[in-house]
NUNU-885453 format. One record per atom (N, C-alpha, C): x, y, z; residue in three letters. Coordinates in steps of 0.2 Angstrom, whole numbers, plus 5000, padded with zeros to 4 digits. Last residue first. Layout:
BEGIN
XYZALA...
% end
This chain:
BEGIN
505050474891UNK505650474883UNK505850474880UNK503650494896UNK504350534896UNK504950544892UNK503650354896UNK503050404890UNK503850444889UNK504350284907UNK504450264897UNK504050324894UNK503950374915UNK504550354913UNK504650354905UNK502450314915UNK502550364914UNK503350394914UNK502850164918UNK502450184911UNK502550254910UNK503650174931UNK503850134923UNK503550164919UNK502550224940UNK503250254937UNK503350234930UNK501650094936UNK501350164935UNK501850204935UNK502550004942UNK502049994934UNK501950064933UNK502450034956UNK503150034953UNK502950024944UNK501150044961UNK501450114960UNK502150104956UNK501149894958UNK500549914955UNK500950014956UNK502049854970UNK502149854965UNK501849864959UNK502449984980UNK502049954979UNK502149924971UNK503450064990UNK503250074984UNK502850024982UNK504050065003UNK503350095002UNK503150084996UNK505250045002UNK504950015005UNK504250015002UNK505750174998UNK505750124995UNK505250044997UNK505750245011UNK505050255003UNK505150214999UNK506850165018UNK506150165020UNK505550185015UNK507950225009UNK507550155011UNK506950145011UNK507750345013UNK507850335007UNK507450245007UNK508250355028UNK507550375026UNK507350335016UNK509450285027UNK508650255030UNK508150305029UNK510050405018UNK509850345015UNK509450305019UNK510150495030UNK509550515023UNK509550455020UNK510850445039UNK510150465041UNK509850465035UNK512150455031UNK511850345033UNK510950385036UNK512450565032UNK512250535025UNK511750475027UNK513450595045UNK512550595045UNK512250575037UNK514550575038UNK514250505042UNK513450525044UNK514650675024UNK514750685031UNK514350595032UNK515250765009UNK515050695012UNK514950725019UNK513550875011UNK513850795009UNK514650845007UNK512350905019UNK512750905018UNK513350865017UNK510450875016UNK511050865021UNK511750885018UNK508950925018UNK509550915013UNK510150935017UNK507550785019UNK508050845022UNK508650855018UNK506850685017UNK506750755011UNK507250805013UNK507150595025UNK507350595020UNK507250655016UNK506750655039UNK507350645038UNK507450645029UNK505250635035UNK505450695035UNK506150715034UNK505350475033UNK505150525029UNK505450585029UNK505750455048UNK506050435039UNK505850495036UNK504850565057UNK504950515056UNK505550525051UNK504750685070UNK504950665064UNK505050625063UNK504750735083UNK504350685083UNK504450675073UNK505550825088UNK505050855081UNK504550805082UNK506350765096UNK505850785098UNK505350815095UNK506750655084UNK506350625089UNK506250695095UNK507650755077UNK506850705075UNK506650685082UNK508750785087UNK508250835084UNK507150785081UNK509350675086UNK508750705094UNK508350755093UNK509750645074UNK509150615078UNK508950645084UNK510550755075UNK510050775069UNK509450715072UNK511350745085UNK510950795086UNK510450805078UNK512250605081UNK511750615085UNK511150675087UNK513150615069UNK512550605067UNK511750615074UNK514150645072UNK514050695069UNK513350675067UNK514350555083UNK514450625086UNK514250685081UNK514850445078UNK514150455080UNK513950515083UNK515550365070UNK515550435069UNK514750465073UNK515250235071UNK515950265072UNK516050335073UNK513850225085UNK514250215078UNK514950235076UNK512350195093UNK513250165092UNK513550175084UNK511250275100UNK511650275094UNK512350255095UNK
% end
């Protein structure tokens, strides 16, 4: 891990990587804000963004709109 503030980010990745935790779980974490460990939860945030499908991105929308 190279960063500017990497000292407040690295024991939450050493933590995942012996949990063996992915994104995912980093993402649902509730972090303390502001801090440099943020940059953790938006790659996780990424990453489910990633996963959305554009057929699951129709199906939010619709139920969104109902919701209204």
């Amino acid at each position: 891990l190279v960063a500017r503030h990497a000292g407040e980010m690295i024991s939450e990745i050493t933590l995942a990587m012996v949990a063996g935790a992915g994104l995912k779980t980093l993402s649902k974490t509730i972090h303390p804000y502001p801090t440099q460990a943020e940059v953790i939860r938006k790659a996780g945030d990424a990453y489910l963004r990633s996963r959305l499908t554009p057929t699951v991105k129709k199906l939010f929308a619709k139920f969104l709109a109902w919701r209204r």
